[in-house]
C-alpha positions in Angstrom: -4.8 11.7 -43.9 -7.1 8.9 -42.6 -11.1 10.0 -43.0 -12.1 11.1 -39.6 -15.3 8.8 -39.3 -17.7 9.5 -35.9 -21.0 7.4 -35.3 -21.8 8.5 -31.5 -24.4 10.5 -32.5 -26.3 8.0 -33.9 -25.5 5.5 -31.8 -26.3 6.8 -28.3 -29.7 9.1 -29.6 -31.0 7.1 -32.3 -34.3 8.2 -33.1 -34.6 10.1 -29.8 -32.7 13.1 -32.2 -31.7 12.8 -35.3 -31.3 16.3 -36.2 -28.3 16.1 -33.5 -26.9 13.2 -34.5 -26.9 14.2 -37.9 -25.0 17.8 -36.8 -22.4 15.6 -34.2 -21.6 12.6 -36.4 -21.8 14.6 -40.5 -21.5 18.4 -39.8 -18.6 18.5 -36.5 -17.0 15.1 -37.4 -17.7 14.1 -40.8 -16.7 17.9 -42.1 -15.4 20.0 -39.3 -12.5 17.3 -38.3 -11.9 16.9 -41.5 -11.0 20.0 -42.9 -7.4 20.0 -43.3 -6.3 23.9 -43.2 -5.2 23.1 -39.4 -3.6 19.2 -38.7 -5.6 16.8 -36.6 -2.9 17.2 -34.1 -3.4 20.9 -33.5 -7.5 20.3 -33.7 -7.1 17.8 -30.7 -5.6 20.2 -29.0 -7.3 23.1 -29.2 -11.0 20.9 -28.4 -8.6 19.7 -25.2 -8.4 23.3 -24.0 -12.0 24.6 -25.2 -14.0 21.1 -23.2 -11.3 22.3 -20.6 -11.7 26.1 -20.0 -15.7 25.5 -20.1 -15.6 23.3 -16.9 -16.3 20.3 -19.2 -14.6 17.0 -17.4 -16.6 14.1 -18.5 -16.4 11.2 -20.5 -16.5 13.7 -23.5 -13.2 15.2 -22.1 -11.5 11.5 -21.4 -12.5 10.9 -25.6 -10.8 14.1 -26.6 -8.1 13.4 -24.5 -7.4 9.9 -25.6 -7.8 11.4 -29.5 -5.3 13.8 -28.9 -3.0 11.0 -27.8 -3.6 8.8 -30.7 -2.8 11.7 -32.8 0.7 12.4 -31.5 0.0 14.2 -28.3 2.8 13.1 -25.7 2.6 13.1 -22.1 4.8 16.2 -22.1 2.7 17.9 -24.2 -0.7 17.4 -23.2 1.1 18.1 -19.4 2.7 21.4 -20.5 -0.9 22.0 -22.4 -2.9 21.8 -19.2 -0.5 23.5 -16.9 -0.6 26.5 -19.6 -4.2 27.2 -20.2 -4.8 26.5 -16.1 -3.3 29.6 -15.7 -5.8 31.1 -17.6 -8.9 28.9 -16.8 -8.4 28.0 -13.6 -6.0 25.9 -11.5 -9.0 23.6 -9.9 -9.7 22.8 -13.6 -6.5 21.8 -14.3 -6.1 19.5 -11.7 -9.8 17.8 -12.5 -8.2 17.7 -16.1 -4.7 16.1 -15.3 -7.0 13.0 -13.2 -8.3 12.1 -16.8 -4.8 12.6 -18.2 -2.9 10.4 -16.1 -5.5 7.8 -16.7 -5.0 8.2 -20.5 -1.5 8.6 -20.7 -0.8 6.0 -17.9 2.2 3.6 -19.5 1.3 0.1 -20.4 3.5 -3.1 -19.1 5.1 -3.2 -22.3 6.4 1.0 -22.4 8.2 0.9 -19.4 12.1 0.4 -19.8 12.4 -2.6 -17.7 13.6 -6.1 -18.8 12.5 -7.7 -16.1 8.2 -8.5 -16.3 8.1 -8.3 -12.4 9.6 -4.9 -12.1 8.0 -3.5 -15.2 4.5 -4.7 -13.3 5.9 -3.2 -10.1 6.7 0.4 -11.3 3.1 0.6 -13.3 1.8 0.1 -9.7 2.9 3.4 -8.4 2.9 7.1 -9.6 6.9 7.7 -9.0 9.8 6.5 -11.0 12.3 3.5 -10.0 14.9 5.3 -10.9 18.6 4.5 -11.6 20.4 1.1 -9.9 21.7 2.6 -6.2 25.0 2.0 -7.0 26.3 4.4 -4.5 24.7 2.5 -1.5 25.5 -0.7 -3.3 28.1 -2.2 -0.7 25.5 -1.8 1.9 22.9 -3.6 0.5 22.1 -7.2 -0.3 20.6 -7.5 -3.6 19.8 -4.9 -6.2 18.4 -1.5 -5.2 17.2 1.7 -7.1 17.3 5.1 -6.6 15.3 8.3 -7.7 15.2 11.9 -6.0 11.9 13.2 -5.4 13.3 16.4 -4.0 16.6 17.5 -3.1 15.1 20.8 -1.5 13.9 21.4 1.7 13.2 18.2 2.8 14.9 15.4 0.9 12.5 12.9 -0.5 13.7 9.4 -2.3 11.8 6.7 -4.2 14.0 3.5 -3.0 13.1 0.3 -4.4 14.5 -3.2 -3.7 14.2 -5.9 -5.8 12.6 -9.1 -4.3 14.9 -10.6 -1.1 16.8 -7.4 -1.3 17.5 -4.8 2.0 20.0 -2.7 3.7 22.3 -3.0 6.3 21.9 -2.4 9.8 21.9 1.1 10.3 21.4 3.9 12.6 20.5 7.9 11.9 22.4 10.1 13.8 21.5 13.8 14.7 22.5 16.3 17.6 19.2 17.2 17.5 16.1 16.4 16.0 17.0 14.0 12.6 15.7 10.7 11.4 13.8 9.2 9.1 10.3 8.7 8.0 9.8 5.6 5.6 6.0 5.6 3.3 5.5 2.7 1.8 4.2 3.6 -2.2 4.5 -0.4 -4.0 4.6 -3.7 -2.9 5.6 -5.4 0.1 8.7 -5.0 2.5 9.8 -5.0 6.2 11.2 -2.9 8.8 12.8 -3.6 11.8 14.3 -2.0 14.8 16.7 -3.8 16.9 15.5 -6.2 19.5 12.0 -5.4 17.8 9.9 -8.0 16.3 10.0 -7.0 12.2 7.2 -5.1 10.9 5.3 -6.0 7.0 5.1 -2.7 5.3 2.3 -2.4 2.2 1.2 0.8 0.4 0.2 3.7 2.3 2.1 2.1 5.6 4.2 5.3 7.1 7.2 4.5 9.8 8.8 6.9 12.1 12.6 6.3 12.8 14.1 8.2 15.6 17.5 9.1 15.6 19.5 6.9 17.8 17.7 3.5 16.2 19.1 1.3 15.0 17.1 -0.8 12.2 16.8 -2.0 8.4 14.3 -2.2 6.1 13.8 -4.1 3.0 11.6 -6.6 0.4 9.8 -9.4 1.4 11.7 -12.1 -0.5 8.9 -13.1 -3.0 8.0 -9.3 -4.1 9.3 -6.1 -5.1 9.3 -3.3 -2.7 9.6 0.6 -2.8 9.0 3.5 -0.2 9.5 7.2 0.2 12.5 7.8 2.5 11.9 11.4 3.9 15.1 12.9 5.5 14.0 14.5 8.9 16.2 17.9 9.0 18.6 17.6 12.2 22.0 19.1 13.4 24.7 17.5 12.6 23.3 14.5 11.4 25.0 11.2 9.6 24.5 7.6 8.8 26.4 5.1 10.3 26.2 1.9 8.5 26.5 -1.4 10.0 26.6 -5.6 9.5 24.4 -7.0 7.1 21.0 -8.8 7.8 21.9 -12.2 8.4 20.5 -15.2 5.8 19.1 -16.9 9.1 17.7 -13.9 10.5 15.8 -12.5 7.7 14.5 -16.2 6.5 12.8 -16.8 9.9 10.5 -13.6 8.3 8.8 -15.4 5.8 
């Protein structure tokens, strides 16, 4: 097992105490972390839920969090860790503790399983997944789309994304009563449009309420990747009908 070697003590106190820095860096570093009756793995852990029950969510924290990762701690884990002892510390810890998680945990470019550099930047750009390729809806979109449930209860909730230049059909939401849609905009940059509407640009944090009875599409802008939420509005009765595709000419005049 590599030496665990710590210098913060001396390096942030200096002279101002060396008795501490001494204890921090020799005695809790230099001896306590590297006694091996209990793996580094486990010790990361159980300092993760100590800093944790005691309130403690500073930089101190954000180190012990990031050493538990280096040491084997997934994102699983260390999420399984926090829900766990927030049952027994406290839930509002547990949420000031998972802020500093995602930050640590948060995937780089090169971890996510995307080919493509665009999309791989696109998805680290927002907290939900891209999911699997829409091949369902394929025949009523042009261009490559993706698909991933956010919930299938209660209310249905979907993470769509569309490749650059890529939208749906013409469309309309149909419902007895009440029904619809409601579109939130979560990564990049797309349109909407409503028939004999001008189109409207949709960036993050953009929200779109589609009454039943509209008909409309929505889609990327041609030079950038595009997802949003599409929340199902519960209605009676209610069904898609889908329509003609989104002419070349039409959606060109919207760059």
């Amino acid at each position: 097992m590599k030496k665990i070697v710590q210098t913060a003590g001396r390096n942030k106190l200096g002279e101002f105490a060396e008795q501490f820095a001494h204890f921090n860096d020799d005695v809790l570093f230099g001896e306590n972390w590297n006694n091996q009756d209990i793996d580094v793995k486990t010790r990361c852990i159980i300092t993760v839920v100590a800093l944790m029950s005691s309130g403690i969510t500073d930089s101190s924290l954000k180190y012990h969090l990031q050493n538990a990762k280096e040491h084997g701690v997934t994102q699983k884990e260390i999420a399984a860790i926090i829900t766990h002892v927030a049952f027994y510390a406290g839930w509002p810890k547990g949420w000031a503790v998972f802020n500093l998680a995602k930050e640590v945990w948060k995937p780089s470019e090169g971890d996510l399983p995307y080919k493509d550099e665009t999309m791989r930047a696109h998805a680290n750009e927002m907290v939900f997944p891209i999911g699997a390729p829409n091949d369902a809806y394929a025949q009523y979109f042009s261009g490559k789309s993706f698909l991933a449930p956010i919930s299938t209860n209660q209310v249905g909730i979907f993470n769509v994304t569309f490749e650059p230049g890529c939208r749906n059909n013409w469309h309309i939401h149909h419902a007895y009563k009440g029904g619809g849609q409601i579109l939130i905009c979560v990564a990049g940059r797309g349109y909407y449009q409503e028939e004999g509407k001008e189109a409207v640009e949709m960036k993050p944090g953009d929200c779109i309420n589609i009454p039943a009875g509209v008909k409309h599409w929505h889609g990327a802008a041609p030079d950038s990747w595009f997802s949003h939420l599409a929340i199902e509005v519960p209605g009676e009765n209610s069904s898609n009908e889908w329509l003609e595709p989104v002419s070349n000419a039409a959606y060109e005049k919207l760059q």
